[in-house]
N, C-alpha and C positions, 0 to 999 in steps of 0.2 A: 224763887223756886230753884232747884237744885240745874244745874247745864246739862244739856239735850244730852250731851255725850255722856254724862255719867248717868242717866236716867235710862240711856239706851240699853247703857251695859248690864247694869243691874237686871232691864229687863230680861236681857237673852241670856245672861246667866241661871236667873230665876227658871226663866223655860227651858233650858237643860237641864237643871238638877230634878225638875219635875218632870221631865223626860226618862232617865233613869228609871224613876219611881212607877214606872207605870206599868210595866212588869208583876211587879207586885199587887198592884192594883186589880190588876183584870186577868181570871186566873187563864185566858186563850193567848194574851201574850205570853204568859209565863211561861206555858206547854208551849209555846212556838220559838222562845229564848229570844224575840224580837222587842223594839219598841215599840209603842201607838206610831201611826204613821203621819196622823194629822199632826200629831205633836211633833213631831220630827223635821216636818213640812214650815211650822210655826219657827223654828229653832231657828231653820235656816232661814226665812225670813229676815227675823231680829237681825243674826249675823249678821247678814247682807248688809243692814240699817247699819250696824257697828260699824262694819269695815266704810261705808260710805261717809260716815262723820266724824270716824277715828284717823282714819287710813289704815289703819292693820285689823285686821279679821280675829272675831276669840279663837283664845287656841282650843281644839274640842278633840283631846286626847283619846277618849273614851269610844269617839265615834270613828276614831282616823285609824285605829291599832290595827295592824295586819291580824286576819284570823288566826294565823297560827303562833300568834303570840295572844289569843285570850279574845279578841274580840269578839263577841256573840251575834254573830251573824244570821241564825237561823236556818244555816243550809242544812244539818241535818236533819233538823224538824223538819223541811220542804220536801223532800225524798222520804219522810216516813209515809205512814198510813194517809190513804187520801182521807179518811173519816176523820182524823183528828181533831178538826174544829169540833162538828157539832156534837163531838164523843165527849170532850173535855169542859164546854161551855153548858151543853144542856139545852143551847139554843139552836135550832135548825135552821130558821128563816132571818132574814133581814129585811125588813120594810120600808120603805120610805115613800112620802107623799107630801104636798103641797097642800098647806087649810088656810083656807079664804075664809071673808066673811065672821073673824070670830075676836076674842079679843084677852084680852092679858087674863081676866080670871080663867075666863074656861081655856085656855093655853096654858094657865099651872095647873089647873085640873086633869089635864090632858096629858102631862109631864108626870105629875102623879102618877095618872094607872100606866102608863105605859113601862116606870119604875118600876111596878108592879109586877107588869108582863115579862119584865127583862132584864136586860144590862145595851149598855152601850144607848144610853137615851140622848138624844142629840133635837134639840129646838131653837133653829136661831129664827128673827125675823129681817124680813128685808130693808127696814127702818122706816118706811112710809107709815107717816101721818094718816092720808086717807085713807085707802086700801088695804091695811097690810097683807104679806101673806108670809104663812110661816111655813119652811119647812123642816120635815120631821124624817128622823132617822132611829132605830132600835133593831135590837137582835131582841129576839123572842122563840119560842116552842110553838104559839099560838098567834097564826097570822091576822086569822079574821079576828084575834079579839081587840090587835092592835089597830086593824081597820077601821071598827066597828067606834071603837075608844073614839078616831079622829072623827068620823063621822058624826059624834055626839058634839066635836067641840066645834064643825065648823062642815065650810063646804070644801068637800076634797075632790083633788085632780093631780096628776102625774102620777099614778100610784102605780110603784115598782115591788116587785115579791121576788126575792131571791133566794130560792131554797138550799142549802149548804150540801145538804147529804145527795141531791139529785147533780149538783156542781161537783161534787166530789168524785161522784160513782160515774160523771160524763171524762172528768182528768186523766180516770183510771180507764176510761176507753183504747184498747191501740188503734194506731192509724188503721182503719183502712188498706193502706194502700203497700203496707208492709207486706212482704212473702207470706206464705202458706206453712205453718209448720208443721211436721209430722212428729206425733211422741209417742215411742215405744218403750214397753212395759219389757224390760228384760233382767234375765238373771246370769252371772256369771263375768268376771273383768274381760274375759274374749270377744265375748259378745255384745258388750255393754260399746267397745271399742269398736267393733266389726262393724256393728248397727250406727256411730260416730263417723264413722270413715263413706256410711251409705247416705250422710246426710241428715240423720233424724237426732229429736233430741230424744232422749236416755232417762229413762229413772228404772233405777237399779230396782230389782225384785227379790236381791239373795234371801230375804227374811219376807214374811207376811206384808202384802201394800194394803195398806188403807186407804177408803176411798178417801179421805181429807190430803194425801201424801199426791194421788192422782189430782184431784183438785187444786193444787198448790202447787205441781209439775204443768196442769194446762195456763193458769195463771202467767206461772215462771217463765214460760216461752216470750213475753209479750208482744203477743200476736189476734188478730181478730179471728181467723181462720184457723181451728187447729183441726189436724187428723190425727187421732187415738188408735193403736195397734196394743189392743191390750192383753193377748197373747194368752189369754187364761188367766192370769192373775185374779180377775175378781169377777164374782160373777154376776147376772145380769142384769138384776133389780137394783145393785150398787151402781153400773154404769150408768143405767137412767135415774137416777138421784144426781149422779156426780154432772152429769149430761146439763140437766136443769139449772143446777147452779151456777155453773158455767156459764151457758147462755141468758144467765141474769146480771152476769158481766156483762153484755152488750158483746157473748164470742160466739160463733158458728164455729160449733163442735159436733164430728161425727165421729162417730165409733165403729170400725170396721169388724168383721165377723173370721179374726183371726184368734185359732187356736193355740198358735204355736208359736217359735220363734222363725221357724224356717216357714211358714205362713207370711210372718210379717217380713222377710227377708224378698220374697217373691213379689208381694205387694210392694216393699221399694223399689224393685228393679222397675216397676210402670210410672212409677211417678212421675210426676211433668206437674210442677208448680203452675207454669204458665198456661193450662186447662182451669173452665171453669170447676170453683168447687166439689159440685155435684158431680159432675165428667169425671174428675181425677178420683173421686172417691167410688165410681161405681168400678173403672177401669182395678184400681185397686182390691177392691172388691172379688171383684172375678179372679183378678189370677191367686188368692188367698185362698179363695174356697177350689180354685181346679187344682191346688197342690195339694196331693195325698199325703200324708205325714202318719210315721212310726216314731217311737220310742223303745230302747231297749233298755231295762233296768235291773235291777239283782232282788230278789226277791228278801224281804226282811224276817217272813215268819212264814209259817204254814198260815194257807191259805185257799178257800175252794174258788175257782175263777169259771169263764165261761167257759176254757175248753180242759178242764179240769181240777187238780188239785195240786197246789207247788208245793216247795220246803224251802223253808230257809237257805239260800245259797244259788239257785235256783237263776238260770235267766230267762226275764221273763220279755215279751216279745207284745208289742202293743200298737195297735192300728188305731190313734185317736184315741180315746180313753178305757178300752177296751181291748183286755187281753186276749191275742190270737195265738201265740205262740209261748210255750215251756222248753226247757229244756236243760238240760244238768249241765250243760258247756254254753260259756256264755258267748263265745266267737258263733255255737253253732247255733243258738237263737237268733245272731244276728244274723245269718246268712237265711235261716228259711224265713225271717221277718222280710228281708231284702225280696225275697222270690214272692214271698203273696202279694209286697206294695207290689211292685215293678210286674206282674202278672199283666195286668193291666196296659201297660203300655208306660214310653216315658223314655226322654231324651236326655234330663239332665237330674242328675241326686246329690243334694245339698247333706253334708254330714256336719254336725258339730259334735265334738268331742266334751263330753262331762269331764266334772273335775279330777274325778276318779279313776278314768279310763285313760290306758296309756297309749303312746304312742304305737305300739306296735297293733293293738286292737283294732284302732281306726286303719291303719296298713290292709291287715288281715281282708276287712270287711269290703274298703275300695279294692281290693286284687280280685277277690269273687265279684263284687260284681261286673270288673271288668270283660273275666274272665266267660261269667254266665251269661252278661250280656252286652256283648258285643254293639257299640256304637251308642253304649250309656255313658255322657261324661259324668264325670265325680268330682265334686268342690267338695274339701274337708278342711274344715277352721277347729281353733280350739276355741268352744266355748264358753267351758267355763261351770256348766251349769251343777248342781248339787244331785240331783236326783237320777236325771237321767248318764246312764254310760255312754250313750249318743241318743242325738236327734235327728233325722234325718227326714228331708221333703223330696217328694218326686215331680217333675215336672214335664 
């Protein structure tokens, strides 16, 4: 016969070249850019035998390459989609079990349907004479029909069910124990910035949000706990869609009852991560709906409203989504908009400046109301926003 040492080599050569191949083979390595692992397991083995009866180990080029000279490592497949296995295979479950009691025909029988049911069919036995017992391994779509299969050929025990998509959808879990995150629905680079610098994460509103674009922003965060400030963007039957699917990520999302952006500005300032969820979201809650909010804007056409009829050019003066105030000067819509919120009462008035609206505007409107009411402070940011000339909250 041929010497140990060259019969070795030949072997673990053999199981490297057939290693390579196996990519090709099985289309969830291919999608993964990996090798079989057992084969890999097997390779180094051999080696091992080589280098102990050679002295020198095969050279295995292919497997040593630094990534960024080609070698196919898999990490970008490992950071894709956690569905990817059972997306690309077809096979959701993986089975395995221990059959006693049976013997070589009904174990090819057995090997058979389970071909049938799958890929990846794996039957070795333990080599006993009297007792054997074999164990069995397959990926499959259909668990029990793989069970059912062994059950015919013999007596089963150890029987393991590993389902791919519910492994998959637990990876894609976030920890627990990660922070609370807040994502606000905002329009405008000011504001996008402003709401950045209060802590919260940002998805931009300047165009129509879609709920998939929300859904993909509470994801984004990856966090178990999100709090949603959706500020108007969408309305309420999208947020309980968007709500659901979320929480079939395995996230606690609640969605706060803010209107506006200086809403969801007010409800920042109570945050406190370190309350429980409920707590911080009811706390939020409250100081969003105690903040009174106008909008001041330029009217685009004629128009009959509730407390009248405007014209084009027109500024028009707005308590929540409803017109209170007209007026042919748009400084002087801002100032009797200012007197109906602040009627009421209010210590502190949040102004964001639209994209449109210049500096001197936002000037004008803080000096009234300084001036009208005494011991009102005024925060004024640029934000940015397209529609509105300002937004402002009373608090």
């Amino acid at each position: 016969g041929a010497p140990l040492a060259r019969l070795s080599a030949v072997a673990a050569d053999a199981a490297a070249e057939a290693l390579l191949r196996t990519p090709s083979q099985l289309a969830v390595l291919g999608a993964a850019g990996v090798v079989d692992a057992g084969g890999r397991g097997l390779v180094v083995i051999l080696d091992a035998l080589v280098e102990v009866i050679c002295g020198v180990p095969p050279a295995r080029e292919a497997f040593l390459a630094p990534a960024g000279e080609g070698a196919a490592t898999g990490a970008e497949h490992v950071c894709g989609p956690a569905h990817l296995v059972h997306e690309v295979a077809g096979q959701d479950y993986e089975v395995m079990y221990l059959v006693a009691e049976s013997d070589e025909a009904r174990i090819a029988d057995l090997r058979g349907r389970l071909c049938s049911l799958g890929d990846s069919v794996v039957i070795v036995g333990d080599g006993s004479d009297e007792m054997p017992t074999w164990s069995v391994h397959v990926h499959c779509s259909d668990a029990g029909a793989a069970v059912e299969a062994g059950l015919e050929a013999g007596r089963l025990h150890s029987v393991r069910i590993t389902c791919f998509v519910l492994d998959a959808a637990r990876a894609d879990v976030p920890d627990p124990a990660t922070p609370r995150a807040v994502l606000s629905v905002v329009e405008g680079p000011g504001a996008a910035e402003l709401f950045e610098q209060e802590g919260a994460r940002v998805l931009r509103s300047d165009g129509a949000v879609t709920p998939e674009q929300l859904l993909a922003a509470i994801r984004g965060t990856g966090r178990r706990e999100v709090v949603v400030l959706p500020n108007g963007a969408l309305p309420a039957q999208d947020l309980i869609a968007v709500g659901a699917r979320a929480r079939a990520d395995a996230r606690d999302v609640v969605f706060l009852p803010s209107s506006s952006m200086v809403q969801a500005l007010a409800a920042l300032a109570v945050h406190d991560a370190e309350r429980l969820a409920v707590d911080d979201a009811f706390a939020m809650s409250e100081a969003a709906a105690a903040t009174r909010w106008g909008s001041l804007r330029v009217a685009e056409e004629r128009a009959l409203t509730y407390v009248g009829t405007c014209e084009p050019g027109d500024g028009l003066g707005l308590v929540g989504h409803e017109v209170v105030v007209i007026e042919r000067d748009v400084v002087a819509a801002g100032c009797r908009l200012v007197d109906l919120v602040l009627g009421a009462g209010g210590e502190l008035v949040t102004v964001l400046l639209g994209a449109q609206a210049s500096e001197g505007l936002g000037e004008r409107v803080a000096d009234y109301i300084t001036s009208r009411h005494p011991g009102v402070e005024v925060m004024v940011y640029r934000g940015g926003q397209s529609r509105d000339l300002l937004q402002f909250g009373v608090e």
